[in-house]
mmCIF file as Biopython writes it, N, C-alpha, C and O atoms, coordinates in Angstrom:
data_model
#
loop_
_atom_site.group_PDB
_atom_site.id
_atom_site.type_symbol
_atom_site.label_atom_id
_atom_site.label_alt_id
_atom_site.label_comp_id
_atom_site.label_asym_id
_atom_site.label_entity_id
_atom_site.label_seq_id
_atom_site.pdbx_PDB_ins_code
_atom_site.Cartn_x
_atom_site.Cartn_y
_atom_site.Cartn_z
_atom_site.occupancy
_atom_site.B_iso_or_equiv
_atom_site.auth_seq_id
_atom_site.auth_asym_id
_atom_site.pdbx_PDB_model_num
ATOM 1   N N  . UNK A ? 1  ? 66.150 119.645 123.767 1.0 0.0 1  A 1 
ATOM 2   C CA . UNK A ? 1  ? 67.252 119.903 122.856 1.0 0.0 1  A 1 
ATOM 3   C C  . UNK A ? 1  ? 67.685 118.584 122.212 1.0 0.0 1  A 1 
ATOM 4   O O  . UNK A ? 1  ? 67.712 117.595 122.944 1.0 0.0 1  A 1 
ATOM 5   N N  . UNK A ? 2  ? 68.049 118.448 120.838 1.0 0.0 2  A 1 
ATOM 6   C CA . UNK A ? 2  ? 68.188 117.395 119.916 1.0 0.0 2  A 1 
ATOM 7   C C  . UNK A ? 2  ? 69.669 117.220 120.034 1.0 0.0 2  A 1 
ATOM 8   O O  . UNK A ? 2  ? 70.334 118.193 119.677 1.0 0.0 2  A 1 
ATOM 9   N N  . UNK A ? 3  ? 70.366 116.081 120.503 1.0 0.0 3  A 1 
ATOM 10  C CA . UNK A ? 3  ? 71.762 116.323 120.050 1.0 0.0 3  A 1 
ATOM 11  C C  . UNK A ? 3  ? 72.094 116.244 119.041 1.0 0.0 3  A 1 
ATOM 12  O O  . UNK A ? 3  ? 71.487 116.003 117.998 1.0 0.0 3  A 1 
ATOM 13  N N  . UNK A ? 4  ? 73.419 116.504 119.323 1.0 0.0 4  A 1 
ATOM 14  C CA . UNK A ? 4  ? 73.693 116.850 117.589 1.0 0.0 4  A 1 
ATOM 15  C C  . UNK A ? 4  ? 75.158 115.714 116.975 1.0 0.0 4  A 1 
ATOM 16  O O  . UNK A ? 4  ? 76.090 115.379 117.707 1.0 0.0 4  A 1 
ATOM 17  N N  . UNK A ? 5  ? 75.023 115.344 115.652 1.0 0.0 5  A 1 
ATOM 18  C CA . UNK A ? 5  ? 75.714 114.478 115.344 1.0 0.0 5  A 1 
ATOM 19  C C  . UNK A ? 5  ? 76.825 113.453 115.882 1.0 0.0 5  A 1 
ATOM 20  O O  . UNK A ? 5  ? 77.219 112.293 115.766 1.0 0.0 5  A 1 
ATOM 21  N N  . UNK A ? 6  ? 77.020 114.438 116.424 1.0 0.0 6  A 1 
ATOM 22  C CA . UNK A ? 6  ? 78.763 113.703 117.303 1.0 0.0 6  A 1 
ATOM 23  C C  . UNK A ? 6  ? 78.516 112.812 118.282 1.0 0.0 6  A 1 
ATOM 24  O O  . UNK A ? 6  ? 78.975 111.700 118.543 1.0 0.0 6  A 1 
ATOM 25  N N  . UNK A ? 7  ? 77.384 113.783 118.969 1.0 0.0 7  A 1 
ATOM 26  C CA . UNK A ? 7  ? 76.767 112.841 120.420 1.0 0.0 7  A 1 
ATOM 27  C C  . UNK A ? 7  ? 75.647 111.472 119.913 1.0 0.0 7  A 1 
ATOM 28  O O  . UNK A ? 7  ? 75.111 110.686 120.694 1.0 0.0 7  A 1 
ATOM 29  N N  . UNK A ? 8  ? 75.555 111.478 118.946 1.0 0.0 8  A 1 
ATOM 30  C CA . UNK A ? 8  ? 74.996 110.033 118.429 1.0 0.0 8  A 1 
ATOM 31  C C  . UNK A ? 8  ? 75.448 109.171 118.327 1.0 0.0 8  A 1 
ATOM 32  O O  . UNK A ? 8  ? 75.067 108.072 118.728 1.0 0.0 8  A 1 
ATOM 33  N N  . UNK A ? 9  ? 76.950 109.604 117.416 1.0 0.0 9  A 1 
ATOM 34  C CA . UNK A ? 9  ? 77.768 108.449 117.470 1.0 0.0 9  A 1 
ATOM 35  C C  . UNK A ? 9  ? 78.328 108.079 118.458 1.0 0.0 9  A 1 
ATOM 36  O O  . UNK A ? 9  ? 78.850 106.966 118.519 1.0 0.0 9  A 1 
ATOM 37  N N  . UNK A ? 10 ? 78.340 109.075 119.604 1.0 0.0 10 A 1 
ATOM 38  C CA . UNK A ? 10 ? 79.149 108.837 121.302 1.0 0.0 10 A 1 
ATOM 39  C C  . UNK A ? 10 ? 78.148 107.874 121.792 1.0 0.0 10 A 1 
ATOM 40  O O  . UNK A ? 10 ? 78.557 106.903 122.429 1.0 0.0 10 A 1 
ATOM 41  N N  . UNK A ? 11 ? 76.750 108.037 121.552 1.0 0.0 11 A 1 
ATOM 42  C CA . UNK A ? 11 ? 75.822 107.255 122.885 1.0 0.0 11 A 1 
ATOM 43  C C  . UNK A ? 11 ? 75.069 106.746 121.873 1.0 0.0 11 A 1 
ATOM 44  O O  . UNK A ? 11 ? 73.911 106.618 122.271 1.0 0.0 11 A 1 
ATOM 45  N N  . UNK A ? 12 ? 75.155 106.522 121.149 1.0 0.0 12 A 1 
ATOM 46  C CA . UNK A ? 12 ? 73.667 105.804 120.365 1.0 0.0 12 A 1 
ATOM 47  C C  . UNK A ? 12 ? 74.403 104.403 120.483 1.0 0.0 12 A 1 
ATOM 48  O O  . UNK A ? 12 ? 75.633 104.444 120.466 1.0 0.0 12 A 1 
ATOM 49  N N  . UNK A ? 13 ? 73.610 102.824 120.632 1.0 0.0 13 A 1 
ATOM 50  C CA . UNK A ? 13 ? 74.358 101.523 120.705 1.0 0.0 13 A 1 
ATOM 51  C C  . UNK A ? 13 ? 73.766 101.532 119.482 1.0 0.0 13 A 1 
ATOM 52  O O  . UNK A ? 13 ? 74.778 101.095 118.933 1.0 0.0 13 A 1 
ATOM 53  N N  . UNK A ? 14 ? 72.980 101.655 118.555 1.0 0.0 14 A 1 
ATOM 54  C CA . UNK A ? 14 ? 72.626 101.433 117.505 1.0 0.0 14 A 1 
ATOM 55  C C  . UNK A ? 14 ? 73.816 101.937 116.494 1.0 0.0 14 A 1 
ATOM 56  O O  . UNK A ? 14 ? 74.580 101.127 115.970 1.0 0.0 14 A 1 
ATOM 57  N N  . UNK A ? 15 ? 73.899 103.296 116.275 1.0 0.0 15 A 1 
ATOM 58  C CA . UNK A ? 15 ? 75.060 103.785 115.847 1.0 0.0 15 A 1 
ATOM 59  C C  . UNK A ? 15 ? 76.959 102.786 115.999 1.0 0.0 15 A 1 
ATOM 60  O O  . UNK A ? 15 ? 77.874 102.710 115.179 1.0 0.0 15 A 1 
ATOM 61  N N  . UNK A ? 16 ? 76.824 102.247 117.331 1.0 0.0 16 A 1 
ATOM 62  C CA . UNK A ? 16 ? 78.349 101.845 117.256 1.0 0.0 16 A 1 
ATOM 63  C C  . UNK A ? 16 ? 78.081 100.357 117.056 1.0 0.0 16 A 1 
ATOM 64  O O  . UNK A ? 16 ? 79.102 99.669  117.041 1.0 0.0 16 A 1 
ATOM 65  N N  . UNK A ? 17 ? 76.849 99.675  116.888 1.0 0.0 17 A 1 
ATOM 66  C CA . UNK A ? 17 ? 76.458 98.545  116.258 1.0 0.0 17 A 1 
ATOM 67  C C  . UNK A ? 17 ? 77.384 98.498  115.151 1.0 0.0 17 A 1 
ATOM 68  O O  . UNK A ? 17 ? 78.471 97.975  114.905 1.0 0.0 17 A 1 
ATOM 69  N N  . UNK A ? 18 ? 76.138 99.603  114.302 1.0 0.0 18 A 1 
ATOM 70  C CA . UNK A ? 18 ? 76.867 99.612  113.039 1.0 0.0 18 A 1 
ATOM 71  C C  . UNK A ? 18 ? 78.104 99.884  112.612 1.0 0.0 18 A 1 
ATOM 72  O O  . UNK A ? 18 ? 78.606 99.259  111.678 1.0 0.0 18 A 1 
ATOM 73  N N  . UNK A ? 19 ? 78.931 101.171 113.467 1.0 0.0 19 A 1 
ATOM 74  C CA . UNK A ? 19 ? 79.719 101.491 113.209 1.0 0.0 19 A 1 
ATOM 75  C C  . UNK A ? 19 ? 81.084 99.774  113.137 1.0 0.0 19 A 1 
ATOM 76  O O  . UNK A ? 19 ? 81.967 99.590  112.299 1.0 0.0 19 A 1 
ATOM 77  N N  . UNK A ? 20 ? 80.791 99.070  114.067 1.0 0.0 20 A 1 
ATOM 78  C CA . UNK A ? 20 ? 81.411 98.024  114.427 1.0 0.0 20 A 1 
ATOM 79  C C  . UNK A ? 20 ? 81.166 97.170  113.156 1.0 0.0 20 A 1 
ATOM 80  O O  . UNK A ? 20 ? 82.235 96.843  112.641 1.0 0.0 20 A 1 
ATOM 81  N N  . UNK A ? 21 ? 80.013 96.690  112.463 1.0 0.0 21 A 1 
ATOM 82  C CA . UNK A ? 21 ? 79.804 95.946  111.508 1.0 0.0 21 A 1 
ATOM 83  C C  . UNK A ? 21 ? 80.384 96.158  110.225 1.0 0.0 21 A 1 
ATOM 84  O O  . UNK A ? 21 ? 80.687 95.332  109.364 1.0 0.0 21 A 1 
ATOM 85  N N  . UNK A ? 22 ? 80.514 97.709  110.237 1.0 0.0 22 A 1 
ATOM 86  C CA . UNK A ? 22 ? 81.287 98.045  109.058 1.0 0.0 22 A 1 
ATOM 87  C C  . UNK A ? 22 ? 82.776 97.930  109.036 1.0 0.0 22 A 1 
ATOM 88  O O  . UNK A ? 22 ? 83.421 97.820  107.994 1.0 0.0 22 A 1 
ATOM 89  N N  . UNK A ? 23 ? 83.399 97.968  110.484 1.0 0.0 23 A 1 
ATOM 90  C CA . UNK A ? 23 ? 84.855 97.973  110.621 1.0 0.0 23 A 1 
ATOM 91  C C  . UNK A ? 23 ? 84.693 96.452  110.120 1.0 0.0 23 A 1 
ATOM 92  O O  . UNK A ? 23 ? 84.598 96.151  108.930 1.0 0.0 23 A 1 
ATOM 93  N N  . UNK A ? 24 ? 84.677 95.653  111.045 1.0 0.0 24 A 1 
ATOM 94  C CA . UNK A ? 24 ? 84.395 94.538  110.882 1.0 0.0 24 A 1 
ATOM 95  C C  . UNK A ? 24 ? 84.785 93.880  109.578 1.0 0.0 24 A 1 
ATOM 96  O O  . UNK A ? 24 ? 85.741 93.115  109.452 1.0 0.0 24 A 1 
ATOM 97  N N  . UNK A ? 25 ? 83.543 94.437  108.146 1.0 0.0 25 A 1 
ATOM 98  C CA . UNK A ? 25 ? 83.406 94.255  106.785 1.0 0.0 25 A 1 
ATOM 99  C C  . UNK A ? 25 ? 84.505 94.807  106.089 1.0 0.0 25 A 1 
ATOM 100 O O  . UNK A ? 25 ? 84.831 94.569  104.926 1.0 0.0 25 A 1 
ATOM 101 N N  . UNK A ? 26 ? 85.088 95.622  106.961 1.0 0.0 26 A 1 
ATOM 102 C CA . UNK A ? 26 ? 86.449 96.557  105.935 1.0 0.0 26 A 1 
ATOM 103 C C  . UNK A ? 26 ? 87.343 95.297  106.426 1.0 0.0 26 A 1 
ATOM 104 O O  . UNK A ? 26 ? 87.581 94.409  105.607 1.0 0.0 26 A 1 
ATOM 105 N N  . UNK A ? 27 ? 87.713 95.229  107.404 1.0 0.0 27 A 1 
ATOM 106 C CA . UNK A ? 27 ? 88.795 93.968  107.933 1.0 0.0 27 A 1 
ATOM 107 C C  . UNK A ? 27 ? 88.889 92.577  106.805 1.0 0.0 27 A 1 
ATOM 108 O O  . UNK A ? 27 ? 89.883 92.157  106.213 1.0 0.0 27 A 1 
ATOM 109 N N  . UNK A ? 28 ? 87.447 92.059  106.770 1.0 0.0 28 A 1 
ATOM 110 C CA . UNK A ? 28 ? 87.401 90.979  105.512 1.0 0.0 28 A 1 
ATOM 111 C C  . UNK A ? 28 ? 87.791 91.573  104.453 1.0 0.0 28 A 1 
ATOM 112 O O  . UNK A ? 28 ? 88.837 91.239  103.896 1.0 0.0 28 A 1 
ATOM 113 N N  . UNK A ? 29 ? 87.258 92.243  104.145 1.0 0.0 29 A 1 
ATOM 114 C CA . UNK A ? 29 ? 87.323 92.902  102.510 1.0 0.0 29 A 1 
ATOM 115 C C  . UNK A ? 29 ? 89.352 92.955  102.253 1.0 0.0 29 A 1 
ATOM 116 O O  . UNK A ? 29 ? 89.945 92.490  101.280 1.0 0.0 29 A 1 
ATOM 117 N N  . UNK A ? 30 ? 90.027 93.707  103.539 1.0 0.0 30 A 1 
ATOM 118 C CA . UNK A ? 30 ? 91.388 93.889  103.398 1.0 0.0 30 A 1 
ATOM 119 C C  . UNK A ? 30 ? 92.090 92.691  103.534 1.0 0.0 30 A 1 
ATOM 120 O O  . UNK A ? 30 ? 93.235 92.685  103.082 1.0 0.0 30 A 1 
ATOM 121 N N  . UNK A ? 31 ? 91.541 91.389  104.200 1.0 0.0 31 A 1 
ATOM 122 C CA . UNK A ? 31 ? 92.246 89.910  104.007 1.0 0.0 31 A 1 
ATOM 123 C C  . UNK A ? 31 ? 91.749 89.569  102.174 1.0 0.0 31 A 1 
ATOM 124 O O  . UNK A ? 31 ? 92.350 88.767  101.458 1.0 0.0 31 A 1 
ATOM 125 N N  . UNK A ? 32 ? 91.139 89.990  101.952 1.0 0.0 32 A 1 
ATOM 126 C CA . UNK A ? 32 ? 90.449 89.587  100.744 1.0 0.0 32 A 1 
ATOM 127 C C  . UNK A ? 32 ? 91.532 90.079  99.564  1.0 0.0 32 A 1 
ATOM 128 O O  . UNK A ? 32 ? 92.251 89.361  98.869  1.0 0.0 32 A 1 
ATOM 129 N N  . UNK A ? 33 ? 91.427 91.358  99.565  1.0 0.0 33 A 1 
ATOM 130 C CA . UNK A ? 33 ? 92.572 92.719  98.785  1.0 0.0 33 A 1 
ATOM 131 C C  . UNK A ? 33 ? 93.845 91.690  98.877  1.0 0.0 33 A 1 
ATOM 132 O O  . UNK A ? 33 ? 94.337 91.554  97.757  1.0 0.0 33 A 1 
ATOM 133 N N  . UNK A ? 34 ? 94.568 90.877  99.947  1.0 0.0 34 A 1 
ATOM 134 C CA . UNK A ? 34 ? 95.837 91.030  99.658  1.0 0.0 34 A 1 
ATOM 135 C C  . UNK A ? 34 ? 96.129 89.591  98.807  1.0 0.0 34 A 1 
ATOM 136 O O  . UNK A ? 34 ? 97.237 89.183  98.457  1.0 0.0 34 A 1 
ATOM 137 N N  . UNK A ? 35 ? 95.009 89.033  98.608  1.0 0.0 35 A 1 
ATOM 138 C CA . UNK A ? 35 ? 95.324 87.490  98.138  1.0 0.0 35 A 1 
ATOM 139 C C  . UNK A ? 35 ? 95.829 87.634  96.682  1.0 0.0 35 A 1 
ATOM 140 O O  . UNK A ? 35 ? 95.835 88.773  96.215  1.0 0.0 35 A 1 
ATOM 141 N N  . UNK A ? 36 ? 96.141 86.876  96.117  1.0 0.0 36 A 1 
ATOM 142 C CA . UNK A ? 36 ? 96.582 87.402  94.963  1.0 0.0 36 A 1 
ATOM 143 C C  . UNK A ? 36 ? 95.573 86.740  93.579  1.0 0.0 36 A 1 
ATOM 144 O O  . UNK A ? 36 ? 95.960 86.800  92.412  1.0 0.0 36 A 1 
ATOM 145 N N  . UNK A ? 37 ? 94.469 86.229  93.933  1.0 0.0 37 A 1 
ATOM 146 C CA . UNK A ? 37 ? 93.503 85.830  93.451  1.0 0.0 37 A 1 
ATOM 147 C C  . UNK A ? 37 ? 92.553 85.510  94.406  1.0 0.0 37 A 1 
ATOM 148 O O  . UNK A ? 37 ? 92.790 85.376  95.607  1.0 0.0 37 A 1 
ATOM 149 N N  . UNK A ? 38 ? 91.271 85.366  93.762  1.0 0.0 38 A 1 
ATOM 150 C CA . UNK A ? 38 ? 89.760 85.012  94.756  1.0 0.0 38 A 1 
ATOM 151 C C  . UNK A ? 38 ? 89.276 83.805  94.213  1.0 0.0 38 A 1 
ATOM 152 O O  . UNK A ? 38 ? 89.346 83.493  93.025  1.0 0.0 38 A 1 
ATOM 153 N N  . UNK A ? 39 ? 88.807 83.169  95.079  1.0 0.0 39 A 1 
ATOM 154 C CA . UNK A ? 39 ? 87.949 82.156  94.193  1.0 0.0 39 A 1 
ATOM 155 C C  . UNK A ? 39 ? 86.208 82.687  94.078  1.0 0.0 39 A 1 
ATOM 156 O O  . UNK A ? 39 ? 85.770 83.525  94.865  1.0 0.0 39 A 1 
ATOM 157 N N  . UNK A ? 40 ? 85.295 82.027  92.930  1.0 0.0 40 A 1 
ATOM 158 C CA . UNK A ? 40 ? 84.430 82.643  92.919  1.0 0.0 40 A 1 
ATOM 159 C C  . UNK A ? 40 ? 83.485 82.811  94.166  1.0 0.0 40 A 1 
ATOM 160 O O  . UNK A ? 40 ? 82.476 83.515  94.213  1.0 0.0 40 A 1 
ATOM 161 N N  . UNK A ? 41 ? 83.937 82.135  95.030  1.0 0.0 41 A 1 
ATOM 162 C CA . UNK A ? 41 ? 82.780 82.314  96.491  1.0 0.0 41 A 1 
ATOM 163 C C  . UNK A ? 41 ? 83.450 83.290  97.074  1.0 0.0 41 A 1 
ATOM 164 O O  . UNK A ? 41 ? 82.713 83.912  97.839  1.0 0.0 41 A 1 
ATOM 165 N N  . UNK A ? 42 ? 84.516 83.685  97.044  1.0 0.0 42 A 1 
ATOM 166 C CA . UNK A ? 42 ? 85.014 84.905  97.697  1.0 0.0 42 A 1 
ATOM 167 C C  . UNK A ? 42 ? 84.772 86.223  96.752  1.0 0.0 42 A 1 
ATOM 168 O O  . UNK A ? 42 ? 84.577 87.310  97.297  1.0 0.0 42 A 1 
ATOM 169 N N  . UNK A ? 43 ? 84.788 86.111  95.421  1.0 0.0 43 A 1 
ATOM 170 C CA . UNK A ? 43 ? 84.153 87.454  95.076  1.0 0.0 43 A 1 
ATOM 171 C C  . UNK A ? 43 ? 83.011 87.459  95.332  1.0 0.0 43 A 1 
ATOM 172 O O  . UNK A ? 43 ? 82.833 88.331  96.182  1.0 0.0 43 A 1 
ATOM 173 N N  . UNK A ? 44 ? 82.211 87.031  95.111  1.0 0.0 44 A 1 
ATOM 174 C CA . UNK A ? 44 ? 80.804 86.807  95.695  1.0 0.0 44 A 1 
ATOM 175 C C  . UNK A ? 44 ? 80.642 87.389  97.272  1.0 0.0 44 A 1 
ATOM 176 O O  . UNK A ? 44 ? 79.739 88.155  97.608  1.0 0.0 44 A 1 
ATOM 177 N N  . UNK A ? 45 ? 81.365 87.037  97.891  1.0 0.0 45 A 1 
ATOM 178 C CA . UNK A ? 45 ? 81.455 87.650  99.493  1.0 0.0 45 A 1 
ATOM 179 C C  . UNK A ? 45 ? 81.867 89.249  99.715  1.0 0.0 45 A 1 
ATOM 180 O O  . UNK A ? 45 ? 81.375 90.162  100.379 1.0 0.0 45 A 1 
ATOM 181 N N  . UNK A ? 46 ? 83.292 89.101  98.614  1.0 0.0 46 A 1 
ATOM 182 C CA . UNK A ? 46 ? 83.404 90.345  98.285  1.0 0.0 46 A 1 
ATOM 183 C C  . UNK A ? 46 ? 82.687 91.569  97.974  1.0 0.0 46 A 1 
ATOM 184 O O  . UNK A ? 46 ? 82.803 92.652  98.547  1.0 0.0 46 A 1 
ATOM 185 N N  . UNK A ? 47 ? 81.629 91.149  96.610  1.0 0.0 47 A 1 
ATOM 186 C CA . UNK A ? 47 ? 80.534 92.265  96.318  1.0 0.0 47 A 1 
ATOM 187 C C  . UNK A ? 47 ? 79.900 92.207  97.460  1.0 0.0 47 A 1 
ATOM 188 O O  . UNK A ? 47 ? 79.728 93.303  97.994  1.0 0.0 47 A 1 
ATOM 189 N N  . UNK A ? 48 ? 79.417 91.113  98.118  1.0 0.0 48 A 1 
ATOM 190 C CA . UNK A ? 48 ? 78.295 91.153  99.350  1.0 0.0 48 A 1 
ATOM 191 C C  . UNK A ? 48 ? 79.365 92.154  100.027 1.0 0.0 48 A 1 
ATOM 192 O O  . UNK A ? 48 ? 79.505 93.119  99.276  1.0 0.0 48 A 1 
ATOM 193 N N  . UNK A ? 49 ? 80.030 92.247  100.980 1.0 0.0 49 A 1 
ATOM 194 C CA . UNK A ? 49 ? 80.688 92.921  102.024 1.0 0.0 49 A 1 
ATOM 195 C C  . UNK A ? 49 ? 80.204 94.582  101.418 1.0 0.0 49 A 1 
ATOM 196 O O  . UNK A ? 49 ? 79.667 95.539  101.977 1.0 0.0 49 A 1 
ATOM 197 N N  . UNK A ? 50 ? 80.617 94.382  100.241 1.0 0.0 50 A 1 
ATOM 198 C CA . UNK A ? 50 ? 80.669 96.096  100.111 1.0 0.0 50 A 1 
ATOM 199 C C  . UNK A ? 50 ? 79.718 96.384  99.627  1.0 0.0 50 A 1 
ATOM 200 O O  . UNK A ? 50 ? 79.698 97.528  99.174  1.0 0.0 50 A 1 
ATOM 201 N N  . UNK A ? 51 ? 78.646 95.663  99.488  1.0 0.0 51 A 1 
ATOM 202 C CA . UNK A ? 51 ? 76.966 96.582  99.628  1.0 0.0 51 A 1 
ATOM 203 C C  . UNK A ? 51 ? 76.925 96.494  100.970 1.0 0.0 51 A 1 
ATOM 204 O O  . UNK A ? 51 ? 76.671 97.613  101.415 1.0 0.0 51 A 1 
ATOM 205 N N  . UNK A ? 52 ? 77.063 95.629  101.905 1.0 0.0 52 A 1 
ATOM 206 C CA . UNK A ? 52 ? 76.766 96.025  103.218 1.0 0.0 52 A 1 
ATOM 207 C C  . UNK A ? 52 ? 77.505 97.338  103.614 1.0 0.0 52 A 1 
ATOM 208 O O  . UNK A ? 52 ? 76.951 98.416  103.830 1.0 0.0 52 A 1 
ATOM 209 N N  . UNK A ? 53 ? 78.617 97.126  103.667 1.0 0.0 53 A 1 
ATOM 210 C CA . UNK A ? 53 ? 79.525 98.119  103.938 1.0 0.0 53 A 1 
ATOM 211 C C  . UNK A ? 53 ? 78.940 99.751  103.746 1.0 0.0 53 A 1 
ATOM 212 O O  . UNK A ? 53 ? 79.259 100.728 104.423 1.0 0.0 53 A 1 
ATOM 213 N N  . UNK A ? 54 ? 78.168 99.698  102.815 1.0 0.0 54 A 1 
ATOM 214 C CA . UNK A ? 54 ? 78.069 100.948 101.696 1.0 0.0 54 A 1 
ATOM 215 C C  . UNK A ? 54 ? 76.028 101.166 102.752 1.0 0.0 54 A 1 
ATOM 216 O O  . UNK A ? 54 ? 75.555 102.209 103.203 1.0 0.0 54 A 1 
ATOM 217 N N  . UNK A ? 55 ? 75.410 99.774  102.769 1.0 0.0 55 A 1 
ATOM 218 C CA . UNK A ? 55 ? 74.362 99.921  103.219 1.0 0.0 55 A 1 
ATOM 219 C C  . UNK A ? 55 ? 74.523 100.951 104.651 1.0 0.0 55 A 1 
ATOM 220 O O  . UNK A ? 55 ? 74.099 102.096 104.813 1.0 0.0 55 A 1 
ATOM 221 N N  . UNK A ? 56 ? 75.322 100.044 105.619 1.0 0.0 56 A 1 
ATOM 222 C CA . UNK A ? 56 ? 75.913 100.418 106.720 1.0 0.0 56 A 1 
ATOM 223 C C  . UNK A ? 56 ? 76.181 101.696 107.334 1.0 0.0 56 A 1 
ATOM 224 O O  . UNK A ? 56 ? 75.863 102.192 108.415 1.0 0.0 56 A 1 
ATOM 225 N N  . UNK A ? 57 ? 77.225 102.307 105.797 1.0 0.0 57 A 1 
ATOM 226 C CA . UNK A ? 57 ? 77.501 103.759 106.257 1.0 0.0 57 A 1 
ATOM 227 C C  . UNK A ? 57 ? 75.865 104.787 105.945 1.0 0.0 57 A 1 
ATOM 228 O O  . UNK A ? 57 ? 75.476 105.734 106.629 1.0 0.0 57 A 1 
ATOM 229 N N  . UNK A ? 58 ? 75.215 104.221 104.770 1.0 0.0 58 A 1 
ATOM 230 C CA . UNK A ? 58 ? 74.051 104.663 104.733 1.0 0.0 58 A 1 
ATOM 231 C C  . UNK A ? 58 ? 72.885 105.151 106.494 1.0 0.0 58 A 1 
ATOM 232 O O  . UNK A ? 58 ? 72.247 106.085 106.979 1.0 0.0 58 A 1 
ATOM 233 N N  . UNK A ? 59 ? 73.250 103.871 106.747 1.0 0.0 59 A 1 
ATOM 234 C CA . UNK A ? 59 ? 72.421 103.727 108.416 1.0 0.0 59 A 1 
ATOM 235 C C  . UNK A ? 59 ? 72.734 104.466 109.080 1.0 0.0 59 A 1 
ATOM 236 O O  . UNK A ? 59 ? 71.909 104.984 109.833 1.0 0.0 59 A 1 
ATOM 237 N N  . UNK A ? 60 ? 74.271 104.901 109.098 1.0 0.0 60 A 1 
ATOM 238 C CA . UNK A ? 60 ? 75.077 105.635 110.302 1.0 0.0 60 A 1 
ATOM 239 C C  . UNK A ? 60 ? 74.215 107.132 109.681 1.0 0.0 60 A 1 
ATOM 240 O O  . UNK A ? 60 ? 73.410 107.766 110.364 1.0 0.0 60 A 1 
ATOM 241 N N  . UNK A ? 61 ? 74.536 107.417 108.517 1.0 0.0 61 A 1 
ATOM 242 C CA . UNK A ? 61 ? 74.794 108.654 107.581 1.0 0.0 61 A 1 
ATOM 243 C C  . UNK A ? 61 ? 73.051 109.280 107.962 1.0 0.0 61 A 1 
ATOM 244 O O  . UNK A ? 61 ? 72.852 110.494 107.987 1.0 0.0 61 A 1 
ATOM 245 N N  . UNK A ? 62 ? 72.134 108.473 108.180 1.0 0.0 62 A 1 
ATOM 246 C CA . UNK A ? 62 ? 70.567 108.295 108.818 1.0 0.0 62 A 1 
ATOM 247 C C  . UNK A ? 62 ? 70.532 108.926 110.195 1.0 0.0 62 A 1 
ATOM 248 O O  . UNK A ? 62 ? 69.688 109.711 110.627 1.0 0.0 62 A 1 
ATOM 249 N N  . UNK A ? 63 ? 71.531 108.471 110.765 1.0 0.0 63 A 1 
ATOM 250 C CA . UNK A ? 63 ? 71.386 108.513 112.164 1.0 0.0 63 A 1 
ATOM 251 C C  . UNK A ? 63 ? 71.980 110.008 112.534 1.0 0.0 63 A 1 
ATOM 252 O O  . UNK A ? 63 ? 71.581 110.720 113.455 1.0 0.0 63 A 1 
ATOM 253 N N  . UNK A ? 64 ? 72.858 110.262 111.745 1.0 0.0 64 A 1 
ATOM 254 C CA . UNK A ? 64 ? 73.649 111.428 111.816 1.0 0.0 64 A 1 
ATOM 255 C C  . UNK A ? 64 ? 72.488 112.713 111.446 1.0 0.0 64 A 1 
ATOM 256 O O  . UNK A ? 64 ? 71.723 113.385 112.138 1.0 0.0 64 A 1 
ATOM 257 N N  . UNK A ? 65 ? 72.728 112.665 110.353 1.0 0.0 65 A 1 
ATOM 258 C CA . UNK A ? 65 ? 71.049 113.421 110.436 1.0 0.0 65 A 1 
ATOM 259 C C  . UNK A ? 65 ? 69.763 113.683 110.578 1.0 0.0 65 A 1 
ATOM 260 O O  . UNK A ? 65 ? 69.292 114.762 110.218 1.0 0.0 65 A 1 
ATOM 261 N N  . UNK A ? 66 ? 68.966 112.626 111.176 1.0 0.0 66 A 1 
ATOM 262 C CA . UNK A ? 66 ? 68.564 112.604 112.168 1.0 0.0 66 A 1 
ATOM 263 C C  . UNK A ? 66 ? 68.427 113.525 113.469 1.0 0.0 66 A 1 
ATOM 264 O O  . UNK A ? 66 ? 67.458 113.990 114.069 1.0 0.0 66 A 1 
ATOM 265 N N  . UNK A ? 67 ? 69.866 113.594 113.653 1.0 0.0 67 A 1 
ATOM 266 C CA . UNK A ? 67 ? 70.361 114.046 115.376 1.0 0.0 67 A 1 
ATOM 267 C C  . UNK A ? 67 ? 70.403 115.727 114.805 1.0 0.0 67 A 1 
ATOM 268 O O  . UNK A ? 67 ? 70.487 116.676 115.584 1.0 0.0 67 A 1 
ATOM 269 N N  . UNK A ? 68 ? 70.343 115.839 113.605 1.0 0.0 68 A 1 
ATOM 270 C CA . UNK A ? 68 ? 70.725 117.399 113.276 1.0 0.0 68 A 1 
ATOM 271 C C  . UNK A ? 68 ? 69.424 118.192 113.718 1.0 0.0 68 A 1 
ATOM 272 O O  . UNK A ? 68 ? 69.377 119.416 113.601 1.0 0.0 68 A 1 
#
């Protein structure tokens, strides 16, 4: 029997890897949001964060179905 979505994200370490890397990337991104300007190495970090971010949920979004 295949588990099914929920139990992936409960026991998979791969899954809460990621899940962690993305919290993680939201945390920067929200020190980032409150500044009231960026300098250009921080937008730069900025776009980077949120392709990862976006890669990330991709991986999870893999794993999830997958388990279906």
């Amino acid at each position: 029997m295949t588990p099914n979505p929920e139990q992936v994200e409960q026991t998979s370490p791969t899954f809460e890897e990621l899940r962690s890397q993305h919290e993680n990337h939201e945390r920067r991104l929200e020190e980032l949001r409150r500044r009231p300007w960026l300098t250009p190495d921080e937008e730069i970090e900025e776009k980077r964060l949120k392709k990862l971010k976006l890669y990330l949920k991709d991986q999870m979004e893999s794993l999830r179905r997958a388990a279906s």
